[in-house]
PDB file of the backbone (N, CA, C, O) and the ligand in Angstrom, with CONECT records:
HET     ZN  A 101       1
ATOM      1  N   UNK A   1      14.208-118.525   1.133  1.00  0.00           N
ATOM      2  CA  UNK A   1      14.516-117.105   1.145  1.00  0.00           C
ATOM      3  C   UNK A   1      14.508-116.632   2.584  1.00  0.00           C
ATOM      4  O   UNK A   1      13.417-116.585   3.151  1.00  0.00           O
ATOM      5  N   UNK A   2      15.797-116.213   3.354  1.00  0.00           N
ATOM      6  CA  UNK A   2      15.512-115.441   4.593  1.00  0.00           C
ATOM      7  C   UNK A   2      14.871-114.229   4.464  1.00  0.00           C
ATOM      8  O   UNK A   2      14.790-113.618   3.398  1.00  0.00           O
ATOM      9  N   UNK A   3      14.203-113.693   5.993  1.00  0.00           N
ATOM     10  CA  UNK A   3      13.446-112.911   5.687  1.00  0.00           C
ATOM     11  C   UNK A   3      14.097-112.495   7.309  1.00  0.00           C
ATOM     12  O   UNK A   3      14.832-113.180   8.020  1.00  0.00           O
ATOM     13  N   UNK A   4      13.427-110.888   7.613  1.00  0.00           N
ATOM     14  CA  UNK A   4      13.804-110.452   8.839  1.00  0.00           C
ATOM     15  C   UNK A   4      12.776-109.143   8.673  1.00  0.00           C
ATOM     16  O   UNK A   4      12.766-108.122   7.985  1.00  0.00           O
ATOM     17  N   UNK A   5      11.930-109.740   9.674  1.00  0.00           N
ATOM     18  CA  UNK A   5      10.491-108.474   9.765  1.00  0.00           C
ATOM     19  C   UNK A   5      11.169-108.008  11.519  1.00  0.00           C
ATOM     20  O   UNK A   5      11.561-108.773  12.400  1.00  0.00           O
ATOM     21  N   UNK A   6      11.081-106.281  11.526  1.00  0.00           N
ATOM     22  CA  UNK A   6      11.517-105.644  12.674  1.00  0.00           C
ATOM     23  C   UNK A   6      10.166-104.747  12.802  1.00  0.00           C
ATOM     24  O   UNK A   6      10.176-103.669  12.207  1.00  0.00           O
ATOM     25  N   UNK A   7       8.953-105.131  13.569  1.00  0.00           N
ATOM     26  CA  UNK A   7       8.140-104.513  13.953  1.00  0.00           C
ATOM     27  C   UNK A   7       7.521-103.363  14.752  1.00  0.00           C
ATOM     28  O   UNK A   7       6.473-103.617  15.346  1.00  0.00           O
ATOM     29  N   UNK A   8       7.991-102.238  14.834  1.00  0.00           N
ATOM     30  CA  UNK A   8       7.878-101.668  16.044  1.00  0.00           C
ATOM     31  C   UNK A   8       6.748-100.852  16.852  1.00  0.00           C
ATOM     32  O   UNK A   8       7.126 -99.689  16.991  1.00  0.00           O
ATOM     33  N   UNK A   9       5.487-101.081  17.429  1.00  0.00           N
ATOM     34  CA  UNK A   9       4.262-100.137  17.338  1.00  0.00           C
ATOM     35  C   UNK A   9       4.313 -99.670  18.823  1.00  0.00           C
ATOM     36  O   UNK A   9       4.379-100.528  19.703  1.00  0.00           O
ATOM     37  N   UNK A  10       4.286 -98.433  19.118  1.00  0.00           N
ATOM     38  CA  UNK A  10       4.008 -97.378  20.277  1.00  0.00           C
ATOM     39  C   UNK A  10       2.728 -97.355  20.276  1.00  0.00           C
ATOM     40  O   UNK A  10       2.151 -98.060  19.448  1.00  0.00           O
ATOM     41  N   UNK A  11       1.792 -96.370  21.398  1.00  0.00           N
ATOM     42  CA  UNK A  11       0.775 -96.361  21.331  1.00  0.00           C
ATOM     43  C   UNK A  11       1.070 -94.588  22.286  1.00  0.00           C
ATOM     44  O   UNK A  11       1.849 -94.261  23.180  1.00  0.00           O
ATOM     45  N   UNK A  12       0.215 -93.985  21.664  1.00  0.00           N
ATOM     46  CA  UNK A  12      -1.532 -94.528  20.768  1.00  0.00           C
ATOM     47  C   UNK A  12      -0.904 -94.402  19.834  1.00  0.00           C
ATOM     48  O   UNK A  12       0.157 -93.806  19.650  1.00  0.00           O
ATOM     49  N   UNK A  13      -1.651 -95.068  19.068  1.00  0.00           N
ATOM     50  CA  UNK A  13      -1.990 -95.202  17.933  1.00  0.00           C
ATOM     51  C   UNK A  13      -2.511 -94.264  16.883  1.00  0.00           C
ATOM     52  O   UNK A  13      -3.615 -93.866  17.252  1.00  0.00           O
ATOM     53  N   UNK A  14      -2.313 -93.965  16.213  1.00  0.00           N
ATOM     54  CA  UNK A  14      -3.007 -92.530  14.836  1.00  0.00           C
ATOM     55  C   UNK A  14      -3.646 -93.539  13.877  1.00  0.00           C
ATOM     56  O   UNK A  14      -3.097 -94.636  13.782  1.00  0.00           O
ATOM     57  N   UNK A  15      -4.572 -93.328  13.270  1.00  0.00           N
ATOM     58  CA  UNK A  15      -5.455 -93.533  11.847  1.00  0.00           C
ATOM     59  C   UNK A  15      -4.184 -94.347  11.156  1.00  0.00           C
ATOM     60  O   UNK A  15      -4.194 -95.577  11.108  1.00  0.00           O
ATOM     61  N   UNK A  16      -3.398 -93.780  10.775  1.00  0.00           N
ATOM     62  CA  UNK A  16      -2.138 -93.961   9.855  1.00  0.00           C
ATOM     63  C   UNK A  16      -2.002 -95.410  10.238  1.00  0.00           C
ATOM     64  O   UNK A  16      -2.391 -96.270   9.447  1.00  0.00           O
ATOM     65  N   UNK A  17      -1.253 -95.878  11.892  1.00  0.00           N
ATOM     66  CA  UNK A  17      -0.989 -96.653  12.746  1.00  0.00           C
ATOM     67  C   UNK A  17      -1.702 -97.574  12.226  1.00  0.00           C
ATOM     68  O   UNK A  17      -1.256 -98.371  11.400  1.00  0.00           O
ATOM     69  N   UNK A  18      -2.976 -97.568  12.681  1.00  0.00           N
ATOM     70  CA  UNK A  18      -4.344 -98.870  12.562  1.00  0.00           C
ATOM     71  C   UNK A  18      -4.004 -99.110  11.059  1.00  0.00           C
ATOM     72  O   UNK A  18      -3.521-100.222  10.845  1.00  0.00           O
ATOM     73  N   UNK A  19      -4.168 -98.230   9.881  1.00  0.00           N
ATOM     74  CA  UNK A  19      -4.230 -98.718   8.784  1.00  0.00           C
ATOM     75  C   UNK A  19      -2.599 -99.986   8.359  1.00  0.00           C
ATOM     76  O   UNK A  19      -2.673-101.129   7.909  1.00  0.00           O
ATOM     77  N   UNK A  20      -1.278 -99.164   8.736  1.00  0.00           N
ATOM     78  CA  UNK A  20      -0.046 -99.659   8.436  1.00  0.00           C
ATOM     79  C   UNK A  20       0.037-100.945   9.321  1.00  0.00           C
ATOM     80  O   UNK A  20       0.903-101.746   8.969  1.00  0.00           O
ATOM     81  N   UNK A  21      -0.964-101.387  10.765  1.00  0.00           N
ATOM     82  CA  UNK A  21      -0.583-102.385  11.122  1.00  0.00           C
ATOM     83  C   UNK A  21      -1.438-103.313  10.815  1.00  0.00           C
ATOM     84  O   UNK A  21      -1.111-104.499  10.754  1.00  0.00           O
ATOM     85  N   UNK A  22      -2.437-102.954  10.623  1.00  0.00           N
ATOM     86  CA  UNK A  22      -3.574-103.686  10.160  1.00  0.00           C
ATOM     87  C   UNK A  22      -3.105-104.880   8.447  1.00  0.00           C
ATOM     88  O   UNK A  22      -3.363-106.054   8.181  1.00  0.00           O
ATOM     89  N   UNK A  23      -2.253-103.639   7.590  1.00  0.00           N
ATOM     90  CA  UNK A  23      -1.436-104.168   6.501  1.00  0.00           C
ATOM     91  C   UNK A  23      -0.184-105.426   7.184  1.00  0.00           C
ATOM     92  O   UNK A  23       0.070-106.501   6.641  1.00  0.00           O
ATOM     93  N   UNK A  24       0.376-104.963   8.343  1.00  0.00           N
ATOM     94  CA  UNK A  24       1.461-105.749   8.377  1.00  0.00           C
ATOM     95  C   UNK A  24       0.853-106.773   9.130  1.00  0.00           C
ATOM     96  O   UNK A  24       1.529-107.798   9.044  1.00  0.00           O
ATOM     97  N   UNK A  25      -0.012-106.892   9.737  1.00  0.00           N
ATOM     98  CA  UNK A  25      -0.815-108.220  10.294  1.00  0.00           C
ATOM     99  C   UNK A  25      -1.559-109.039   8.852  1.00  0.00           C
ATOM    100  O   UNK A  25      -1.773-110.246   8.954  1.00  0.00           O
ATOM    101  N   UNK A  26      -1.817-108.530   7.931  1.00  0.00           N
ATOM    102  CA  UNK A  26      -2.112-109.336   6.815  1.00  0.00           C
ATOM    103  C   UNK A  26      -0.449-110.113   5.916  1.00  0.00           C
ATOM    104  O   UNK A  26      -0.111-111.002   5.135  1.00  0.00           O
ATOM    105  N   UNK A  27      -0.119-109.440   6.414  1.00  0.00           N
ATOM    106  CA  UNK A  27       1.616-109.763   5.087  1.00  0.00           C
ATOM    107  C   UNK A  27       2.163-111.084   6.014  1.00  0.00           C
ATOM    108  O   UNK A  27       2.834-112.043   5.630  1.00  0.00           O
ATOM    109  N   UNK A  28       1.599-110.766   7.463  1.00  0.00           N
ATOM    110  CA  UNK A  28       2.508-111.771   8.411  1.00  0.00           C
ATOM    111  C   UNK A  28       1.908-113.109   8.193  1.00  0.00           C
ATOM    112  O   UNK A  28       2.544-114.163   8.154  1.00  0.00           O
ATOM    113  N   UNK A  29       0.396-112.950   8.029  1.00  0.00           N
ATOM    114  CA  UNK A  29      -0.219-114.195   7.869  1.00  0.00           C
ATOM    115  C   UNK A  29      -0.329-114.953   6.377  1.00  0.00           C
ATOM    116  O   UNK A  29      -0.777-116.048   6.037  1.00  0.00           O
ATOM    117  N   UNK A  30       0.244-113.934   5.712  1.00  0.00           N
ATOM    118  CA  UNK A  30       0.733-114.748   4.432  1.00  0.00           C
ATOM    119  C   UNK A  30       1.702-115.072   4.354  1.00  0.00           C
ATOM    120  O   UNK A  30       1.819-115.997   3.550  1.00  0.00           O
ATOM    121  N   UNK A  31       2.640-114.748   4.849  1.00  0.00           N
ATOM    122  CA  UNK A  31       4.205-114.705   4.904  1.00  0.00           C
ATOM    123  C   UNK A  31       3.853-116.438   6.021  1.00  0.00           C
ATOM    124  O   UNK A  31       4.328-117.409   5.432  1.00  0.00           O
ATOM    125  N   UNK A  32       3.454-116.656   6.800  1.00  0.00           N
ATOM    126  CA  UNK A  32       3.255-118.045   7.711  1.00  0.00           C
ATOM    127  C   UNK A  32       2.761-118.893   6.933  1.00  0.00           C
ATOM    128  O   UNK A  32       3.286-119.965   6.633  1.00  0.00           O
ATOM    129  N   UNK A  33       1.522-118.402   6.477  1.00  0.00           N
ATOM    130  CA  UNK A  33       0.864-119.358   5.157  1.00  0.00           C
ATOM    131  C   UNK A  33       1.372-120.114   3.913  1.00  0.00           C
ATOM    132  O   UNK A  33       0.819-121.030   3.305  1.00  0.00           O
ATOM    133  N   UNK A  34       2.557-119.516   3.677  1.00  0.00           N
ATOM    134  CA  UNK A  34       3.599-119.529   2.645  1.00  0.00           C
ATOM    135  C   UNK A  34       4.964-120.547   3.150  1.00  0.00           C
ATOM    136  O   UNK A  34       5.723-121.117   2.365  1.00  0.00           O
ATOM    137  N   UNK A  35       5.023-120.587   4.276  1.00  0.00           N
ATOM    138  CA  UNK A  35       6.431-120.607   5.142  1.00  0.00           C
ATOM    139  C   UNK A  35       5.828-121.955   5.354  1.00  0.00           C
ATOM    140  O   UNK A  35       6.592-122.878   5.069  1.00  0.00           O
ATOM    141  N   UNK A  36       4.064-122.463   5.997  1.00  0.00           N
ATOM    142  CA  UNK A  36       3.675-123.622   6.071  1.00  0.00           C
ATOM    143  C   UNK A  36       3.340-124.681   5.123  1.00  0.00           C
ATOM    144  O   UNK A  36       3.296-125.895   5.322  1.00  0.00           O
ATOM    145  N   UNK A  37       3.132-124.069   4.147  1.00  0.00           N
ATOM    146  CA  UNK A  37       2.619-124.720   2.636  1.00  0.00           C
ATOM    147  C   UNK A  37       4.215-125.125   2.379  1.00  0.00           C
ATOM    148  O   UNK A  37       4.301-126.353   2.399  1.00  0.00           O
ATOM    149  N   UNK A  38       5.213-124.639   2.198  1.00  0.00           N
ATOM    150  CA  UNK A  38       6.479-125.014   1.602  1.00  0.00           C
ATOM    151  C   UNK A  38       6.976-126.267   2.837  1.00  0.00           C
ATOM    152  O   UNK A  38       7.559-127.338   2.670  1.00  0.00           O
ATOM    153  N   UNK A  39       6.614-125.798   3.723  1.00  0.00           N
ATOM    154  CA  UNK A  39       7.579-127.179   4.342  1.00  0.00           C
ATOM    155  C   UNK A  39       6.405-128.204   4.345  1.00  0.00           C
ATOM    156  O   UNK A  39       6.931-129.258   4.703  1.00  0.00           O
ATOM    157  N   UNK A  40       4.863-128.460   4.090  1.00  0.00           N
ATOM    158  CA  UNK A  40       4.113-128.924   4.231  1.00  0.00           C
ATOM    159  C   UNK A  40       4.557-130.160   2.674  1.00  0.00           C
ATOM    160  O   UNK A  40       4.684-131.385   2.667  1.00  0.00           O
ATOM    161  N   UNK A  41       4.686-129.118   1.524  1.00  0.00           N
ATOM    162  CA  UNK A  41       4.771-129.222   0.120  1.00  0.00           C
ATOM    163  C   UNK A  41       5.821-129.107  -0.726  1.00  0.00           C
ATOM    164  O   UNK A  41       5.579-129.068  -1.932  1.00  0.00           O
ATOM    165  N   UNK A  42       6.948-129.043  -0.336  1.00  0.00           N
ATOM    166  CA  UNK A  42       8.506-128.790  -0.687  1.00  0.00           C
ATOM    167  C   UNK A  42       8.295-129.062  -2.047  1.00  0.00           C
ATOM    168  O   UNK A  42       8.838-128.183  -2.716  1.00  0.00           O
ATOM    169  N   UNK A  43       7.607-130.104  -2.903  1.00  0.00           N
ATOM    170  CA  UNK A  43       8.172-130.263  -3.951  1.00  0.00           C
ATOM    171  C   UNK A  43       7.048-129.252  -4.864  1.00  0.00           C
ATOM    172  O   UNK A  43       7.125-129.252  -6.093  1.00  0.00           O
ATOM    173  N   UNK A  44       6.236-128.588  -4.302  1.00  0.00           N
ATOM    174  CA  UNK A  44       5.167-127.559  -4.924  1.00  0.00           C
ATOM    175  C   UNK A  44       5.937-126.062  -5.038  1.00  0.00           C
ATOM    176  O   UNK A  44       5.295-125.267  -5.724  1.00  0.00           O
ATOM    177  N   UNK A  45       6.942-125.645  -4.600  1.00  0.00           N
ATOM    178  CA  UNK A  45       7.647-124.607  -4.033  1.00  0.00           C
ATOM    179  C   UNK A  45       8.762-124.507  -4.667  1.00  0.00           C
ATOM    180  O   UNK A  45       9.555-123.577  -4.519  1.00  0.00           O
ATOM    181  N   UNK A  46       8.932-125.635  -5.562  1.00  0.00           N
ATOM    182  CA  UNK A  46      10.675-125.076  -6.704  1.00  0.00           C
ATOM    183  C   UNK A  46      11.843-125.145  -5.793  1.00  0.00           C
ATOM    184  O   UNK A  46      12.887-124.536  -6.024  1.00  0.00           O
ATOM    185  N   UNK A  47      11.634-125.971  -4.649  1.00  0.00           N
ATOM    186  CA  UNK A  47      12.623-125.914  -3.786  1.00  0.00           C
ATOM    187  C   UNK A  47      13.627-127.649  -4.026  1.00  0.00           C
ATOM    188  O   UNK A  47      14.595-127.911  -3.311  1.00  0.00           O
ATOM    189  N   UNK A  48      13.256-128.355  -4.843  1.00  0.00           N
ATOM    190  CA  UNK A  48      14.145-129.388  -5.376  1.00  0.00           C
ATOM    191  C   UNK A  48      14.856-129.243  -6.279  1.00  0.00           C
ATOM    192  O   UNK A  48      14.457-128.513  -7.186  1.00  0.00           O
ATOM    193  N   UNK A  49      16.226-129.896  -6.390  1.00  0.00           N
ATOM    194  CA  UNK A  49      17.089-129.536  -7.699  1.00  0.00           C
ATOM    195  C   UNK A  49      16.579-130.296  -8.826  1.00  0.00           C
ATOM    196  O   UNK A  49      15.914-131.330  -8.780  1.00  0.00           O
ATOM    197  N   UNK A  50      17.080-129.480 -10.109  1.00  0.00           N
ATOM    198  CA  UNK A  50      16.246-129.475 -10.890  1.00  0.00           C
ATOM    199  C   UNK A  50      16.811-131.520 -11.238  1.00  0.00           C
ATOM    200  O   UNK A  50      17.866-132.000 -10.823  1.00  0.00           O
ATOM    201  N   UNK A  51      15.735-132.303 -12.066  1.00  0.00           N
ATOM    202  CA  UNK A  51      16.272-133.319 -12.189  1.00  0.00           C
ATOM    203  C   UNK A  51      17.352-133.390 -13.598  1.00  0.00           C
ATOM    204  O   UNK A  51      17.110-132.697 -14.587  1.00  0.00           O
ATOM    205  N   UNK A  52      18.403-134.198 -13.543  1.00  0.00           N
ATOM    206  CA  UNK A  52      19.197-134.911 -14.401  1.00  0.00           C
ATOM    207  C   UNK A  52      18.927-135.486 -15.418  1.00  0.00           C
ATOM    208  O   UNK A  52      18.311-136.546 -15.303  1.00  0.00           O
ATOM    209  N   UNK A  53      19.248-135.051 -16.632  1.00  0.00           N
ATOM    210  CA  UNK A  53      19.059-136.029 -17.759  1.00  0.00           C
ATOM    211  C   UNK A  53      19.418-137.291 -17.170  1.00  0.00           C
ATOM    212  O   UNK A  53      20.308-137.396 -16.327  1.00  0.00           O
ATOM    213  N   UNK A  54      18.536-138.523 -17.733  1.00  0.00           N
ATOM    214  CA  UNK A  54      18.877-139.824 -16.558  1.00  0.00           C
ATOM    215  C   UNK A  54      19.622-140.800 -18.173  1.00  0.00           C
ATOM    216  O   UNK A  54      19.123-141.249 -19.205  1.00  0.00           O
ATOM    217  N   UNK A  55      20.536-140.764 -17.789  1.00  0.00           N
ATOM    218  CA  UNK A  55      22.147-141.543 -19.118  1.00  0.00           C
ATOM    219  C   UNK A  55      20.946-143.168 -19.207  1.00  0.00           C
ATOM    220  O   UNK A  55      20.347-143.792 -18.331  1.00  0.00           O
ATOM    221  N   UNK A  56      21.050-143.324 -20.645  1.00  0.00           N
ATOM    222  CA  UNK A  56      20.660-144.845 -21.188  1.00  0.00           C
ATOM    223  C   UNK A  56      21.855-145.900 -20.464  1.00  0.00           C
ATOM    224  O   UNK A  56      22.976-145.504 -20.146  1.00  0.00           O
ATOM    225  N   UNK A  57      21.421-147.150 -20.301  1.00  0.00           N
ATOM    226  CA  UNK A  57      22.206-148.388 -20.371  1.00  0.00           C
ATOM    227  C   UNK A  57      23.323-148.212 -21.399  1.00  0.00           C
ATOM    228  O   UNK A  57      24.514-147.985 -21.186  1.00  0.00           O
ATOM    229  N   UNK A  58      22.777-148.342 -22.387  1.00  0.00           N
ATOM    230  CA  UNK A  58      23.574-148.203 -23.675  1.00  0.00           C
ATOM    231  C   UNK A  58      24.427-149.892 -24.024  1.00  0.00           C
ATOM    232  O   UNK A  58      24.601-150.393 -25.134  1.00  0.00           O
ATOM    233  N   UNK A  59      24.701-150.279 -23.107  1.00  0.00           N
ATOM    234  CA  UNK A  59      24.583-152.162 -23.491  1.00  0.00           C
ATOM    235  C   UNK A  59      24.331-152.570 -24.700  1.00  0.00           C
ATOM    236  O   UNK A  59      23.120-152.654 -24.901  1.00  0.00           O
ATOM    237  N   UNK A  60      25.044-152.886 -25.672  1.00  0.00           N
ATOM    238  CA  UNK A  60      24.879-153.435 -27.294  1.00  0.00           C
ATOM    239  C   UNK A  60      24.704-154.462 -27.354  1.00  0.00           C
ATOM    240  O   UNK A  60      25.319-155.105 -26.503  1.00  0.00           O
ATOM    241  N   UNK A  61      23.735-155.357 -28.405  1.00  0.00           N
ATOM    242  CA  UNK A  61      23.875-156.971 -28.241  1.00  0.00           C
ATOM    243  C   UNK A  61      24.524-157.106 -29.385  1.00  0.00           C
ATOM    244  O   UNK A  61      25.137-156.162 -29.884  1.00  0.00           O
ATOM    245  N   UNK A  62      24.444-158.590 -30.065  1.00  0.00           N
ATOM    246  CA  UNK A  62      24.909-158.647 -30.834  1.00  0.00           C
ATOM    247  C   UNK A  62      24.845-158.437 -32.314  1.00  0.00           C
ATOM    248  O   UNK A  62      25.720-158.710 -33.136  1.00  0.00           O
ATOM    249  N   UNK A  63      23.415-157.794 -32.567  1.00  0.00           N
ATOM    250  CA  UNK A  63      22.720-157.377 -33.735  1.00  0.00           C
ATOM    251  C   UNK A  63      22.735-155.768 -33.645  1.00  0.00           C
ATOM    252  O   UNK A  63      21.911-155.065 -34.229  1.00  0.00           O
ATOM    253  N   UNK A  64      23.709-155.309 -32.891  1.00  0.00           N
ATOM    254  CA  UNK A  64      24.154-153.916 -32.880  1.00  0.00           C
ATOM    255  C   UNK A  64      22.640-153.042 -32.484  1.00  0.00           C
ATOM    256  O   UNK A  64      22.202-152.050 -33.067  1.00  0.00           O
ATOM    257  N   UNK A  65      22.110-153.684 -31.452  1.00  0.00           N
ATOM    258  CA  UNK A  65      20.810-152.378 -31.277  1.00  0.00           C
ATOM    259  C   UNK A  65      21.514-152.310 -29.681  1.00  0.00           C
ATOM    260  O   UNK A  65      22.259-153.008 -28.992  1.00  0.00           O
ATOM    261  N   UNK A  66      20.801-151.051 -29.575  1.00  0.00           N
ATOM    262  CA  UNK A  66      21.248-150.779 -28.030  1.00  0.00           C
ATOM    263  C   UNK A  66      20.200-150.504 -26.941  1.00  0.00           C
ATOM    264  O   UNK A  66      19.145-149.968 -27.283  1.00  0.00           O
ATOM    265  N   UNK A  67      20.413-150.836 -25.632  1.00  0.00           N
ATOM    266  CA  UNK A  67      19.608-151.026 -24.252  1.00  0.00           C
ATOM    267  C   UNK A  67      19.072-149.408 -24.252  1.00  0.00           C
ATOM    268  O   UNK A  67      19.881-148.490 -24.115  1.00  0.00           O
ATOM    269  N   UNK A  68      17.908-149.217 -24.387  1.00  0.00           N
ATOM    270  CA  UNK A  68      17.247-148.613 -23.976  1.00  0.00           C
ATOM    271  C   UNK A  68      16.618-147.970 -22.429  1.00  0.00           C
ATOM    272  O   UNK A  68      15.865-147.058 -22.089  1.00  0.00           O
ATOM    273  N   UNK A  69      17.191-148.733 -21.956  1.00  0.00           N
ATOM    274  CA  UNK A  69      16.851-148.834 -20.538  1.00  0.00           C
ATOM    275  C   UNK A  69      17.630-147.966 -19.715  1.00  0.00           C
ATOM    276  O   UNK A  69      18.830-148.029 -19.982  1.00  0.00           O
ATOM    277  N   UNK A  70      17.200-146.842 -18.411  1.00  0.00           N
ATOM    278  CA  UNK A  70      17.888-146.345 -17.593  1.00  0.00           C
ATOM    279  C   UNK A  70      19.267-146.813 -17.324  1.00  0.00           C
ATOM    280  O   UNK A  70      19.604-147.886 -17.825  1.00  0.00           O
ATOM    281  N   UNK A  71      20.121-146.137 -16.588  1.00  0.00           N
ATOM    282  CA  UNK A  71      21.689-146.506 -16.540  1.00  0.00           C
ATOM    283  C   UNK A  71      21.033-147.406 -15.542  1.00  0.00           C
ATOM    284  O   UNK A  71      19.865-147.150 -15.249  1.00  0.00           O
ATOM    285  N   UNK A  72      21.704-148.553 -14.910  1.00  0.00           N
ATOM    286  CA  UNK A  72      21.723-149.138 -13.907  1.00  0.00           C
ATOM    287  C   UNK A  72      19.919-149.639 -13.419  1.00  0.00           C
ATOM    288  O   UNK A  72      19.645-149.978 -12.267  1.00  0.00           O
ATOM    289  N   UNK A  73      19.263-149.603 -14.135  1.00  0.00           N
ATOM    290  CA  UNK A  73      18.164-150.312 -14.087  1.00  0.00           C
ATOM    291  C   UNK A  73      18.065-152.100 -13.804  1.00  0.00           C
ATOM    292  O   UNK A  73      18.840-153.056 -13.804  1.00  0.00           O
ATOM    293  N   UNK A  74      16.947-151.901 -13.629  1.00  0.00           N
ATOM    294  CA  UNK A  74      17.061-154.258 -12.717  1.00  0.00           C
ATOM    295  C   UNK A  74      16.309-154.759 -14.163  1.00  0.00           C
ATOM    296  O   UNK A  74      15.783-154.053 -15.024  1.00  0.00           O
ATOM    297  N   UNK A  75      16.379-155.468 -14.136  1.00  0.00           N
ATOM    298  CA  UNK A  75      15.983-156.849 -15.067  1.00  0.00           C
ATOM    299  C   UNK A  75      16.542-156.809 -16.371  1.00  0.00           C
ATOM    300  O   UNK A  75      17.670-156.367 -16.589  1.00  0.00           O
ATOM    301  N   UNK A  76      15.579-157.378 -17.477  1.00  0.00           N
ATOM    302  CA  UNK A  76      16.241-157.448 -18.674  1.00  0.00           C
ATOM    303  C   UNK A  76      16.503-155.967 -19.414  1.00  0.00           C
ATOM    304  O   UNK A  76      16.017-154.851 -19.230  1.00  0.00           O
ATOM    305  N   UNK A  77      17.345-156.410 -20.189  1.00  0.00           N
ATOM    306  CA  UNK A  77      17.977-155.464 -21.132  1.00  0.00           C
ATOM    307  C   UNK A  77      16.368-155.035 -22.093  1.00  0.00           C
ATOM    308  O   UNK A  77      15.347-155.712 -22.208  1.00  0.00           O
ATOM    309  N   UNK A  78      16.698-153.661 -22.658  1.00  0.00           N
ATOM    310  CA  UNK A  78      15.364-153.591 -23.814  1.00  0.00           C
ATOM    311  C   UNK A  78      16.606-153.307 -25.224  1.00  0.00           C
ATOM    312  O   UNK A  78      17.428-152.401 -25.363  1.00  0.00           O
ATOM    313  N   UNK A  79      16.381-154.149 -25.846  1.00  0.00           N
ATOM    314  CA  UNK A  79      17.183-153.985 -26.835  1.00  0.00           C
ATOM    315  C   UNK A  79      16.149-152.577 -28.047  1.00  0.00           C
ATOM    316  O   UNK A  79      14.921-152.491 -28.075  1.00  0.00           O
ATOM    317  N   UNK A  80      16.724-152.056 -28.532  1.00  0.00           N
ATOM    318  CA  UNK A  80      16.115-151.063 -29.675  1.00  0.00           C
ATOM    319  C   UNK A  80      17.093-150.717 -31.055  1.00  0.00           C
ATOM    320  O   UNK A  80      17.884-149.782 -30.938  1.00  0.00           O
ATOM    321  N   UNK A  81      17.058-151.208 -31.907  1.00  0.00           N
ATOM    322  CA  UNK A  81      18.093-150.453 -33.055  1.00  0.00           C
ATOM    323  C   UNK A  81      18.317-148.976 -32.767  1.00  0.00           C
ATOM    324  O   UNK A  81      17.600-148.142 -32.214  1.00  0.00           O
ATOM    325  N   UNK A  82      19.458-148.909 -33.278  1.00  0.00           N
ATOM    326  CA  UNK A  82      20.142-147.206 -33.033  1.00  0.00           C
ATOM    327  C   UNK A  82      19.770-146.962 -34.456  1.00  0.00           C
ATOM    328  O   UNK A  82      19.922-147.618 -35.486  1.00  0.00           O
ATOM    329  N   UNK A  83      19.188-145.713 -34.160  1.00  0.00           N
ATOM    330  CA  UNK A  83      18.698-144.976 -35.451  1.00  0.00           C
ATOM    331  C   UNK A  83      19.242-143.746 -35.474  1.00  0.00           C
ATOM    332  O   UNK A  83      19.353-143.279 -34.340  1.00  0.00           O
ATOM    333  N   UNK A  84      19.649-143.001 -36.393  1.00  0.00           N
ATOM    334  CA  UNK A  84      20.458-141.736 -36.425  1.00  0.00           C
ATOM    335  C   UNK A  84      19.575-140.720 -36.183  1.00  0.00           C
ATOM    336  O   UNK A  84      19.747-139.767 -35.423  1.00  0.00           O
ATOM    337  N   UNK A  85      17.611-141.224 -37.586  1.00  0.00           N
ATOM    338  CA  UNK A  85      17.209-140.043 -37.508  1.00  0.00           C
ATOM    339  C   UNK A  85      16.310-139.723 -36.435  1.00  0.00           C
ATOM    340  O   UNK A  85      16.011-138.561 -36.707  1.00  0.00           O
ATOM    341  N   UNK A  86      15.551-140.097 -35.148  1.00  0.00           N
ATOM    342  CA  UNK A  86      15.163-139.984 -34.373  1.00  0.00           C
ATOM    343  C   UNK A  86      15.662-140.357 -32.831  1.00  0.00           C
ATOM    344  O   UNK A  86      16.343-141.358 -32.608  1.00  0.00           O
ATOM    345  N   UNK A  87      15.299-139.559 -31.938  1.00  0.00           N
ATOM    346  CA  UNK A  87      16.409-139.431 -30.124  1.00  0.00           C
ATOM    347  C   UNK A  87      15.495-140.720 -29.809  1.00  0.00           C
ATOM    348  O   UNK A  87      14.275-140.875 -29.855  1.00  0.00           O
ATOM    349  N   UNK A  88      16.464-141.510 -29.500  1.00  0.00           N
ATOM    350  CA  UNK A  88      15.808-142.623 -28.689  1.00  0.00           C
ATOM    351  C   UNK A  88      15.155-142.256 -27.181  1.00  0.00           C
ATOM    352  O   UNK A  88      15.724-141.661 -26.266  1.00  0.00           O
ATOM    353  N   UNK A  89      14.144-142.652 -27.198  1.00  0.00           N
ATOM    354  CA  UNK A  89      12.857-142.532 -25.710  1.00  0.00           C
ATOM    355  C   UNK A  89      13.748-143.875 -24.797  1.00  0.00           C
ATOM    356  O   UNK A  89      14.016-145.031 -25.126  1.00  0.00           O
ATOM    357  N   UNK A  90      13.996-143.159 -23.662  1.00  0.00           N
ATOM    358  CA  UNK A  90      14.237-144.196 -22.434  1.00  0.00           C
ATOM    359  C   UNK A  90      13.337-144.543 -22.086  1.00  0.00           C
ATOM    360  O   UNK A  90      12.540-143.632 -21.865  1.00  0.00           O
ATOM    361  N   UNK A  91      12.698-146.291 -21.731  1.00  0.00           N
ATOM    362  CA  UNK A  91      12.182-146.588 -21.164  1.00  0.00           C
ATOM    363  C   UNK A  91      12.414-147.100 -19.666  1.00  0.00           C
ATOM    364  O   UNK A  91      13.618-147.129 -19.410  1.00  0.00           O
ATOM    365  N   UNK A  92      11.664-147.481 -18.684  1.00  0.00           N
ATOM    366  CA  UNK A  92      11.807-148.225 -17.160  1.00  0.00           C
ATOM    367  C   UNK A  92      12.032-149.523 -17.038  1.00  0.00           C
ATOM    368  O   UNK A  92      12.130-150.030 -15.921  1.00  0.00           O
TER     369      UNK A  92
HETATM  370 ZN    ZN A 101      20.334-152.387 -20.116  1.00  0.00          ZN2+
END
């Protein structure tokens, strides 16, 4: 989120002054606190796209069950019967 703080304080200062800067010296140090935690923590901050349904293998053998396994995953195949009434769980 850009942000654009335009600060401007004269002096002296009035009651009013001390109280309104006293506020904007607290907002600034949260506003840094916030600004450091996100680049510290990027993935704590909702700042990654959201992830992808990740597509099955889908690879059939010859007893008609199908690969369970991530698209493009390494080693063996996981074979599983295709069942209509329950979503098949991808495994790793
Ligand atoms: Zn597979």
């Amino acid at each position: 989120m850009p942000l654009k703080l335009n600060v401007e304080i004269t002096s002296p200062m009035t009651p009013d002054d001390h109280e309104l800067l006293s506020g904007v010296s607290v907002m600034l140090l949260a506003i840094a606190n916030h600004e450091l935690a996100a680049a510290r923590f990027p993935e704590a901050f909702g700042d990654n796209e959201p992830e992808e349904p990740v597509a099955p293998c889908g690879l059939e053998d010859d007893a008609g069950s199908t690969c369970v396994s991530k698209r493009g995953h390494v080693g063996r195949h996981k074979f599983r019967p295709v069942s209509s009434e329950a979503p098949t769980t991808l495994v790793n």
